[in-house]
C-alpha positions as CSV (number, residue, x, y, z in Angstrom):
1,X,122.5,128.5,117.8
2,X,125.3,126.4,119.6
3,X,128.0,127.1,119.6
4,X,129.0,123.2,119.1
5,X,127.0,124.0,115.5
6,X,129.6,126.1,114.8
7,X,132.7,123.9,113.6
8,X,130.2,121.8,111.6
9,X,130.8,122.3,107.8
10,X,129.4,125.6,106.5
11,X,127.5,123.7,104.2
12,X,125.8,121.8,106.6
13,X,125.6,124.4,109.4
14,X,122.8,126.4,108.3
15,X,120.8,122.8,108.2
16,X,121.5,122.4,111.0
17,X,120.9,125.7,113.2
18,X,117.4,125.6,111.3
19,X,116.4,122.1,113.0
20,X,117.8,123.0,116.3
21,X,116.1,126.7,116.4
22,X,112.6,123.4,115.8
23,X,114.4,121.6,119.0
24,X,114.6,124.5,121.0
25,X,111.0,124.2,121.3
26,X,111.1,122.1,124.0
27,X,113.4,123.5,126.6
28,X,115.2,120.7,127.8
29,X,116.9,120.7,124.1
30,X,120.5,120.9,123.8
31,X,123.3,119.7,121.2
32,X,125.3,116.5,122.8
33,X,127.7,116.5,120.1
34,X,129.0,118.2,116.9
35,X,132.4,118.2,115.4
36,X,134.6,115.6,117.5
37,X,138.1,115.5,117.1
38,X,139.7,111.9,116.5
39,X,140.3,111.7,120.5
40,X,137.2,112.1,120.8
41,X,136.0,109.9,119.0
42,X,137.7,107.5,120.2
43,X,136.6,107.8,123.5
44,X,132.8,107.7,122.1
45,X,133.6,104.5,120.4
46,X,135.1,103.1,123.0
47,X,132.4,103.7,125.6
48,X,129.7,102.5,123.4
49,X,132.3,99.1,122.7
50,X,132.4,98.9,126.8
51,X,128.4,99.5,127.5
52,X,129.4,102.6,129.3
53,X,126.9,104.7,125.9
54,X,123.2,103.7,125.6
55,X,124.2,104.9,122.1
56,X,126.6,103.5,119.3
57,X,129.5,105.6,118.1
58,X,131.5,104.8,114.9
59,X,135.3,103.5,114.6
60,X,137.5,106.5,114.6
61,X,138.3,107.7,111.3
62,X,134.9,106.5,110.3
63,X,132.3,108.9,111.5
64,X,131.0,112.0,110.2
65,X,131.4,114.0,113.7
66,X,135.5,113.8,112.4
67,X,134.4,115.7,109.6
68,X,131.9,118.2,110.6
69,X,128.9,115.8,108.8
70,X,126.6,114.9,111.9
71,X,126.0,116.1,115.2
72,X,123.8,114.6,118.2
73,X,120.5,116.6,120.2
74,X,119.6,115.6,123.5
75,X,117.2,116.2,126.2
76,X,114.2,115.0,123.5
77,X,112.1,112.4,123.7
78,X,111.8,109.7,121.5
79,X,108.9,111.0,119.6
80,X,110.3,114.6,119.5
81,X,113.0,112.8,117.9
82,X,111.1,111.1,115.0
83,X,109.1,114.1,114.4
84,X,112.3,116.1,114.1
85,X,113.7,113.2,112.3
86,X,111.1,113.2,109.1
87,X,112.2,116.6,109.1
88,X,115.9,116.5,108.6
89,X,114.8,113.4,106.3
90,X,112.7,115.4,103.8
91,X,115.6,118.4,104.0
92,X,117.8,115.5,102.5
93,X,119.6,114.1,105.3
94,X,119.7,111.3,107.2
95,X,118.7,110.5,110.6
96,X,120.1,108.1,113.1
97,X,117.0,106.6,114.2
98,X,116.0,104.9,111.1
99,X,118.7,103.5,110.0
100,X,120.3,99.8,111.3
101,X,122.5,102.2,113.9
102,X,119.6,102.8,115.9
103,X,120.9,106.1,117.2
104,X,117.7,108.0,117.3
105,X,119.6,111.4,118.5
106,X,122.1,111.5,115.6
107,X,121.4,113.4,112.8
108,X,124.2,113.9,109.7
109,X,124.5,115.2,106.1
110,X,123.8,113.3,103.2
111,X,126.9,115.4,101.7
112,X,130.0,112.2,101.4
């Protein structure tokens, strides 16, 4: 597991080390992004505000990487993505790349 996977809530965590240990199936899989602090997320939002991000970040104080609710995989491809998408989905969560976001690598808690 990542250690990025780590500071995600311990309710979530477990969740989320399952799908990853799926990712790792591909080699080039690795976690972009867990828990960000609100720096951080600042300077995610503000890239994605500038076009510097192919992908969208929420406003700080806003997104579930503050609180340990979401975290990002990279190095998939857009169909590894979906598939591991439907799964997250049907384990109750909710996956970036269906919703209006269209953030295909985010994945986050249904938890509030």
């Amino acid at each position: 597991m990542s250690n990025q996977l780590d500071g995600l809530d311990s309710r979530l965590r477990p969740y989320a080390a399952a799908l990853f240990q799926l990712a790792r199936q591909v080699p080039s899989a690795y976690v972009t992004s867990a828990r960000r602090s609100r720096r951080e997320q600042t300077s995610a939002y503000n890239a994605a505000r500038e076009g510097r991000s192919r992908f969208p970040a929420a406003a700080p104080g806003t997104s579930k990487h503050e609180r340990g609710l979401a975290f990002d995989l990279g190095g998939l491809s857009n169909s590894q993505l979906r598939q591991l998408g439907r799964i997250w989905e049907s384990w109750g969560g909710r996956w970036g790349g269906r919703f209006r976001w269209r953030d295909p690598i985010h994945f986050e808690s249904g938890l509030g």
